[in-house]
C-alpha positions as CSV (number, residue, x, y, z in Angstrom):
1,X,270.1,-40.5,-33.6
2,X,271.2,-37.7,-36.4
3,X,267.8,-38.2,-37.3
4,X,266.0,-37.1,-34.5
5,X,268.6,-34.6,-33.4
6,X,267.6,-32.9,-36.7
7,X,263.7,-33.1,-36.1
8,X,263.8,-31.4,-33.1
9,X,266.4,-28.6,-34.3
10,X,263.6,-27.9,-37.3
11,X,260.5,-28.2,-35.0
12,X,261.7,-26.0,-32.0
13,X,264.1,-23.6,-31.0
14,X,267.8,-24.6,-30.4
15,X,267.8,-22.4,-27.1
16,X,264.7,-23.8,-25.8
17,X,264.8,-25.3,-22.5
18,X,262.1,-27.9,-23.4
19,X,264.9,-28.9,-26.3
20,X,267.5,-30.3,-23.9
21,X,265.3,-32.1,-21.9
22,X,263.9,-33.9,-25.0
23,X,267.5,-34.2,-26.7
24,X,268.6,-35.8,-22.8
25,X,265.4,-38.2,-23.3
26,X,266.0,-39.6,-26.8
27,X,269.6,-40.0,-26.3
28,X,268.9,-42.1,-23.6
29,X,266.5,-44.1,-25.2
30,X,268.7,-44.9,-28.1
31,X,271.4,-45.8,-25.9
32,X,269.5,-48.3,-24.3
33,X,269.0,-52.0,-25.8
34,X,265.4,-53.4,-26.5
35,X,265.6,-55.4,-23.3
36,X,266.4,-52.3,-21.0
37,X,263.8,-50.4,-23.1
38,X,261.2,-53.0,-22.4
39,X,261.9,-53.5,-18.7
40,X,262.5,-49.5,-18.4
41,X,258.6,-48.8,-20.5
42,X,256.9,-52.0,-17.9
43,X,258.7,-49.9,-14.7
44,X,256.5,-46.8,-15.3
45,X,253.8,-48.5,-16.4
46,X,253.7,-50.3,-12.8
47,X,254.5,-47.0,-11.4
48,X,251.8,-45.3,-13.0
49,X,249.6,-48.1,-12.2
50,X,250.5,-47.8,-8.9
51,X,250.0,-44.3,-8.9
52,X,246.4,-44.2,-10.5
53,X,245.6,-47.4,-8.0
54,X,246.8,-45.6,-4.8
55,X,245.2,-42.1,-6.0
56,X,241.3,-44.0,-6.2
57,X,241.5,-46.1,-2.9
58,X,242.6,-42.4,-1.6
59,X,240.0,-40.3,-3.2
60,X,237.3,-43.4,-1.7
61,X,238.7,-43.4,1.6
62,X,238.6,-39.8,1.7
63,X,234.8,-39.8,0.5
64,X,234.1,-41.8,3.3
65,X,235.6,-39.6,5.8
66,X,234.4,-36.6,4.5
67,X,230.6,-38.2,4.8
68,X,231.4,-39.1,8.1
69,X,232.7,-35.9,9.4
70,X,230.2,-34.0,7.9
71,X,227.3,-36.3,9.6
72,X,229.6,-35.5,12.7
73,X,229.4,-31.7,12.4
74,X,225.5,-32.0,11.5
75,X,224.7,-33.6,14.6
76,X,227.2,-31.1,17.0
77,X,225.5,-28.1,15.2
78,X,222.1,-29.9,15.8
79,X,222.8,-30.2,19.7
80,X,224.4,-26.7,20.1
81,X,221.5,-25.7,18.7
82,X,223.1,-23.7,15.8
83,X,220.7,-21.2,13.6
84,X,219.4,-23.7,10.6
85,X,220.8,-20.7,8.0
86,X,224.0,-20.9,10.0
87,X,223.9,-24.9,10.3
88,X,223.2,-25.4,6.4
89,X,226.1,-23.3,5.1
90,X,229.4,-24.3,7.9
91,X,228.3,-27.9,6.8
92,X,228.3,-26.9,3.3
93,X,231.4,-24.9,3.4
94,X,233.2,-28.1,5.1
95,X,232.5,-30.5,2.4
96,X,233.9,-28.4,-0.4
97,X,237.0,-27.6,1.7
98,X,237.3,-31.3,2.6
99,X,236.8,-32.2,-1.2
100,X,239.2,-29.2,-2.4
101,X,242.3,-30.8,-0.3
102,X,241.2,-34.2,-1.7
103,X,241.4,-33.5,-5.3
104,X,244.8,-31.7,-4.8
105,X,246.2,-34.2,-2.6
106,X,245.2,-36.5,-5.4
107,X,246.7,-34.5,-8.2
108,X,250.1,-34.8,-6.5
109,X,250.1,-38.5,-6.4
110,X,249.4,-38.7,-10.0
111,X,252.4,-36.7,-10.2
112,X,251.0,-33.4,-11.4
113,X,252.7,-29.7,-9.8
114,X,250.1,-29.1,-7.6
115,X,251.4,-25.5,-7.9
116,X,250.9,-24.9,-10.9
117,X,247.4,-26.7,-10.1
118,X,246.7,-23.9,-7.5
119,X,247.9,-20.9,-10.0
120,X,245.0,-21.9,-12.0
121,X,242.5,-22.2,-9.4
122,X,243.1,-19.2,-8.4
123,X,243.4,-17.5,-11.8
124,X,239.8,-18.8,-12.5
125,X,238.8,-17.5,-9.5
126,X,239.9,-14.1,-10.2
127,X,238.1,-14.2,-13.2
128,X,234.9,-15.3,-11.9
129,X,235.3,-12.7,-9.2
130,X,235.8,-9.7,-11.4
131,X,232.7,-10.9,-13.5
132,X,230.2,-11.6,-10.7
133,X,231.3,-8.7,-8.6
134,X,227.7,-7.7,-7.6
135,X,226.7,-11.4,-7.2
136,X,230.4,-12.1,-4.7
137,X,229.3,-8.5,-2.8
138,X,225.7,-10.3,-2.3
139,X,227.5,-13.6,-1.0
140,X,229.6,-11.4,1.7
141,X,226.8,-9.7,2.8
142,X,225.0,-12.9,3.3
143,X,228.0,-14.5,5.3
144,X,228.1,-11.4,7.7
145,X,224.6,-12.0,8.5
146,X,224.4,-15.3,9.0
147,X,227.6,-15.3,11.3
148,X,227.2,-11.4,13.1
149,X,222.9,-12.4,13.2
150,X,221.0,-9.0,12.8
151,X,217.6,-10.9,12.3
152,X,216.8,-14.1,12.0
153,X,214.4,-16.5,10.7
154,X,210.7,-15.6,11.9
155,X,211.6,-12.0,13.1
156,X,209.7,-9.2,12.0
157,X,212.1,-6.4,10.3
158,X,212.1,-3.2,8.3
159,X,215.3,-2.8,5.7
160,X,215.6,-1.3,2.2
161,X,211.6,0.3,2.5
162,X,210.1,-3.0,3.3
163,X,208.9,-4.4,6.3
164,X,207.8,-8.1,7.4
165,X,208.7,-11.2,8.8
166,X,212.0,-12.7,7.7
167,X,211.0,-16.4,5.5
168,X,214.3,-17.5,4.7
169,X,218.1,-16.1,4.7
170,X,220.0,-17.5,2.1
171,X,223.5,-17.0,0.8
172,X,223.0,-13.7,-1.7
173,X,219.2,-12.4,-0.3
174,X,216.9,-12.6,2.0
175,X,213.5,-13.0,1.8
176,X,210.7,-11.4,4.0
177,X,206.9,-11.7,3.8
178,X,204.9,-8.5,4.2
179,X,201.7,-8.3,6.3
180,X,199.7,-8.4,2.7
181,X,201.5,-11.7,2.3
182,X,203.7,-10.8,-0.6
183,X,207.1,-12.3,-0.8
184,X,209.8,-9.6,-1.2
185,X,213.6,-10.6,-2.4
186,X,216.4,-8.1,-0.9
187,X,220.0,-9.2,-1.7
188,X,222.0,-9.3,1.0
189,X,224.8,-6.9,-0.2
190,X,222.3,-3.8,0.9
191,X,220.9,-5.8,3.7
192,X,224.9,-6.3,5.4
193,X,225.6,-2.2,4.9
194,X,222.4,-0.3,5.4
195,X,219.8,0.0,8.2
196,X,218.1,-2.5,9.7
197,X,214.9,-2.2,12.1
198,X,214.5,-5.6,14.1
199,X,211.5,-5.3,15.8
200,X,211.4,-8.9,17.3
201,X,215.3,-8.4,18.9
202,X,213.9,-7.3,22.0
203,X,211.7,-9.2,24.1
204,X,209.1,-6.4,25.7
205,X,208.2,-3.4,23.4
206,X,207.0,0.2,24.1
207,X,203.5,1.1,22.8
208,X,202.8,5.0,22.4
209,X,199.3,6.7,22.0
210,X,197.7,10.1,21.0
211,X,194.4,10.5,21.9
212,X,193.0,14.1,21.8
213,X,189.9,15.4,24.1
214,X,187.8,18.3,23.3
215,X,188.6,21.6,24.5
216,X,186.3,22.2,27.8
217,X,186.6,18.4,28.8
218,X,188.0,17.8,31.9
219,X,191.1,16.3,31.8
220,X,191.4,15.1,35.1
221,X,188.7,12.4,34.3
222,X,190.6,11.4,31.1
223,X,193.6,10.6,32.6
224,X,191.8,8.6,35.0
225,X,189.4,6.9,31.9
226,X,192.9,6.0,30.3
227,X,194.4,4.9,33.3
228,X,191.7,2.2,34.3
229,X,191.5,0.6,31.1
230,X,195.5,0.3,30.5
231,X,195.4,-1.4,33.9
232,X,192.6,-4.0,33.5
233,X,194.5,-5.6,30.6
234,X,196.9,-8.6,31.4
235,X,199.1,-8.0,28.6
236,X,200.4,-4.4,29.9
237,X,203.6,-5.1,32.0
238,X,203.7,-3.6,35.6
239,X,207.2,-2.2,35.6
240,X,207.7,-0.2,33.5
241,X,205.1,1.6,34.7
242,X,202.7,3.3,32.7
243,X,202.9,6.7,31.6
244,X,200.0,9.3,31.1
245,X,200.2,13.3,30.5
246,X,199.0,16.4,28.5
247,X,200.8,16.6,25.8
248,X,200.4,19.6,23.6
249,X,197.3,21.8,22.8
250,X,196.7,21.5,19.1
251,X,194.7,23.8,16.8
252,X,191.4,21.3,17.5
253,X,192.3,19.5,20.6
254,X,194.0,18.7,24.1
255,X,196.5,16.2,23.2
256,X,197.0,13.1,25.4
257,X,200.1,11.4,25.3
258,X,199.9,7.6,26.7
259,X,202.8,5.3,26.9
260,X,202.8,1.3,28.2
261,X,205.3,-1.9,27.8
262,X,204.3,-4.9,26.8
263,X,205.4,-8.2,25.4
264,X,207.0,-7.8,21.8
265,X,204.4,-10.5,20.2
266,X,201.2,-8.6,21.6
267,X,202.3,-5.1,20.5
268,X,199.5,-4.7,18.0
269,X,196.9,-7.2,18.8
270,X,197.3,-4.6,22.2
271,X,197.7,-1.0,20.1
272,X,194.4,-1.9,18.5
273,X,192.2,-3.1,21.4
274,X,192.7,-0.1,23.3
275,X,192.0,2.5,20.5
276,X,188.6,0.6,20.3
277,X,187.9,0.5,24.2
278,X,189.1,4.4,24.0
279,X,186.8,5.4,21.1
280,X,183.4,3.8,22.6
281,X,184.9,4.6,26.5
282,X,185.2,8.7,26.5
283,X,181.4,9.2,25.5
284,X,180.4,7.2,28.2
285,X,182.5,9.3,30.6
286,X,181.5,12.2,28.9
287,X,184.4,13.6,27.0
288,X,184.6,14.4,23.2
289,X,186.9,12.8,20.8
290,X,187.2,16.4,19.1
291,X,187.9,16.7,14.6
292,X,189.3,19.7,12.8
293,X,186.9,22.2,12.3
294,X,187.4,26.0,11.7
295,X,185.1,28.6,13.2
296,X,184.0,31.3,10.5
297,X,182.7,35.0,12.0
298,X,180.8,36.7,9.7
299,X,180.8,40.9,10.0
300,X,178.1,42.9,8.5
């Protein structure tokens, strides 16, 4: 007993707390006879045993329910009809939660301060956040959208200088392909803060054209020209109404502004087909789709 007293004065501090504890343990050891030593070491090796035992058929039982309550939440998002984006990440964000309260649960039994156990966690995860601050501002941004829903997957959008239909939204970017068919990667951190143009949010659009008639034309048969053709195609709604006026006299031309509503998915199949039927329409009316030019008087 002298023995060990005097190893653990040399090895560690006399005022150490971790001392007395130690001093407590070894005094009670060599107060105990072999018999109570033996029966004391086969007592909490059953209890660990017991321990270890009871923390797997938890941890197996709890992988069980976790499978099943995910498969629960899979098929309630499936039937609520819950974005796929949207769907993906809650079902994600379950099972790690669900396998988080597991593991600590766990630790306890085993007889580990879960505190402490936390501390740690949550030291690491300071760490990690301070060194992937861009990345973690990128994962925000891509929570906001895929919970507040600016655009979704298959609308057409302009953000960050780019414009083009929305592929896939993801947890740090999204990506868009343009009308080339290039793919184009924007994080999510700009996409959550700056401006976004959706212009598949609304289900009818407005469609705006300029066309200009030669000075000397009559406008009165232009309007009319215009007016015919907007209202022989099927895809121009009937209320709103369409709108046709003079808009401005420019430096080469009489300036016809011509506004009509349509459906959002036949804005430009639309804005195409009637510049063509305009274009090889006023020369058979006889009006003059005018161009710069500049009149030069020459004095002798």
């Amino acid at each position: 007993m002298a023995f060990l007293n005097l190893i653990i004065n040399e090895i560690i501090p006399a005022d150490s707390t971790s001392v007395n504890k130690l001093t407590d343990l070894v005094t009670s050891i060599s107060n105990m006879s072999t018999q109570e030593l033996i029966s004391s070491i086969i007592k909490m090796a059953l209890d660990l045993s017991a321990r270890v035992f009871g923390a797997i058929l938890i941890y197996f039982v709890a992988q069980w329910a976790i499978k099943r309550i995910v498969k629960l939440m899979t098929t309630v998002f499936e039937r609520r009809h819950i974005d796929i984006s949207l769907r993906g990440f809650l079902v994600s964000l379950i099972k790690i939660s669900l396998n988080i309260i597991v593991i600590v649960s766990i630790v306890g039994i085993l007889g580990i301060n879960t505190s402490s156990f936390i501390a740690l966690f949550a030291s690491a995860g300071l760490a990690i956040g301070m060194a992937l601050s861009g990345t973690l501002q990128n994962f925000a941004g891509g929570l906001m959208i895929l919970f507040i829903k600016p655009y979704k997957v298959g609308d057409f959008i302009e953000a960050q200088g780019y414009s083009g239909t929305v592929k896939e939204i993801s947890l740090f970017n999204t990506l868009i392909n343009t009308i080339d068919n290039k793919t184009i990667i924007i994080p999510n951190g700009g996409l959550s803060t700056g401006i976004i143009n959706n212009y598949s949010k609304e289900p009818i659009r407005r469609v705006d054209w300029t066309f200009g008639i030669a000075y000397g034309d009559n406008y009165d048969i232009a309007k009319e020209t215009i007016t015919e053709l907007l209202r022989k195609d099927e895809r121009i709604l009937k209320n709103p109404d369409i709108f046709v006026a003079l808009h401005s006299l420019g430096d080469s031309s009489v300036n016809i502004v011509v506004r009509a509503w349509i459906n959002s998915e036949n804005y430009w199949d639309l804005y195409f087909d009637i510049n063509e039927k305009i274009y090889k329409t006023f020369p058979m009316v006889g009006l003059n789709i005018p161009f710069p030019q500049m009149d030069v008087h020459i004095s002798k």
